[in-house]
C-alpha positions, 0 to 999 in steps of 0.5 A, a space after each residue: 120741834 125746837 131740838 129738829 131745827 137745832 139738828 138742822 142748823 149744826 149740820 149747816 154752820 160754817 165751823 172755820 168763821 175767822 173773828 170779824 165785826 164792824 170796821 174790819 176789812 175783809 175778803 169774802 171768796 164768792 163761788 160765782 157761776 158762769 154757764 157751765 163754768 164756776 170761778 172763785 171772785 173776791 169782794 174785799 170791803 169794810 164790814 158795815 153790819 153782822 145782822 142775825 143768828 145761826 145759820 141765818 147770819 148775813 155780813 154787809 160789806 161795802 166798797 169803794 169801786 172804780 170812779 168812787 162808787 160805793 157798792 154794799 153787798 150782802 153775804 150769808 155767813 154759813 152758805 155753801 157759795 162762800 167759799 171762806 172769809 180773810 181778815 186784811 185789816 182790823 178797824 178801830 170803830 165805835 158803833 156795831 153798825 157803820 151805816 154813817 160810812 154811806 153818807 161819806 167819801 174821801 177820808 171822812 170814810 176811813 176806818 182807823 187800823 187797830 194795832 191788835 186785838 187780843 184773842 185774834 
């Protein structure tokens, strides 16, 4: 059973992942769909979480919208609707899970910019 699952799950991970983790900046190109029509959005934000494995891997991005409203969205790493990921920033942070992010607003908010990262 388990060899059946794996099977499944290489034909369905995303082979071209840029290398991203938490307090990196990134854009996620979303496939939306508006009646007949379909159009590419983008969500650009600070990664929060990686949370999962496999093909079940989801991203938190959190941004701050017009009027200083934060607003997280979940995102399925290998689904068919995302289209790819960018990398804008690489972010300098000491925890895997940046939840403290939520609580915070104005420059308590800001994530350092790493000069580079090596194998990126």
């Amino acid at each position: 059973m388990d060899n059946l699952l794996r099977k499944v799950e290489e034909g369905e991970t995303r082979e071209e992942l840029p290398h991203f983790r938490s307090g990196d900046t990134i854009r996620v190109h979303q496939l939306i769909r508006e009646g007949e029509k379909e159009r590419v959005q983008i969500f650009e934000g600070i990664v929060v979480a990686r949370k999962g494995s496999g093909v079940s891997e989801t991203v938190t991005v959190r941004k701050i919208s017009v009027g200083g409203i934060g607003v997280e969205k979940i995102f399925p790493i290998h689904s068919p609707r995302i289209e790819k990921f960018e990398v804008v920033n690489i972010g300098r942070v000491r925890r895997a899970k940046l939840y403290y992010l939520r609580d915070r607003a104005g420059k308590s908010a800001r994530v350092q910019t790493k000069r580079d990262r090596k194998g990126v």
